[in-house]
N, C-alpha and C positions, 0 to 999 in steps of 0.2 A: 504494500500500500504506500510506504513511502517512497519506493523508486517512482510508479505512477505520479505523488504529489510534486515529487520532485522535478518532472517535466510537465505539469499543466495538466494530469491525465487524470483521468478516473480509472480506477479498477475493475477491470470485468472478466466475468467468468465465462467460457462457452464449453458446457459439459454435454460431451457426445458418449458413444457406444460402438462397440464395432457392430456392425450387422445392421446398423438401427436405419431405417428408412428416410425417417425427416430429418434426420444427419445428413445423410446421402443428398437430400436432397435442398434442404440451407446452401450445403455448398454446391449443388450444381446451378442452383436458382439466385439465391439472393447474395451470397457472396462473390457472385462475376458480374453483378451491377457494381462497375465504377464507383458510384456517388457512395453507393453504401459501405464499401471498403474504402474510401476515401474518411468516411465522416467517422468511421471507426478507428482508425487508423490516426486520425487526429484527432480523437478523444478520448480514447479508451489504452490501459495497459491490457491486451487481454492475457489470460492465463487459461489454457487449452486444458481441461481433465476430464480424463476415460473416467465416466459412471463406475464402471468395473472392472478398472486394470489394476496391475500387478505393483504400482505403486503409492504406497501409505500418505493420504494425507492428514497431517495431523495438527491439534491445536497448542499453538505458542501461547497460550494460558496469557495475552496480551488484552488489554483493554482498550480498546478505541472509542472514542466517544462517538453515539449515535447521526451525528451528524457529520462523521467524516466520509457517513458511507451515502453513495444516492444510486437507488437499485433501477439498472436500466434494463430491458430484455429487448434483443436486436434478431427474430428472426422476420 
């Protein structure tokens, strides 16, 4: 979160799955519009996580305050 604040970004998550259909298809549809990978790209840090892959994420027991977060959904 603070590398994002630290270049003007917000933090964002796009959590996919292997197999998963409206994955497949975010990125066959909305992510090869331009604008939309443009407007993400200059606002958002994303952080890409597999639903159910083989890597732990876990909590840094850190507290942020509520308004450092602003929850956007970009499909």
């Amino acid at each position: 979160m603070e590398e994002a604040a630290s270049v003007g970004k917000q933090l964002g998550f796009l959590f996919e799955q292997k197999g998963c259909p409206y994955c497949h298809q975010t990125h066959l549809v909305n992510l090869r519009i331009l604008e939309v990978v443009d407007y993400i790209e200059e606002n958002f840090h994303v952080v890409e996580m597999n639903l159910f892959g083989d890597k732990e994420a876990i909590d840094l027991d850190v507290a942020w305050p509520l308004e450092s977060f602003s929850f956007s959904a970009f499909i």
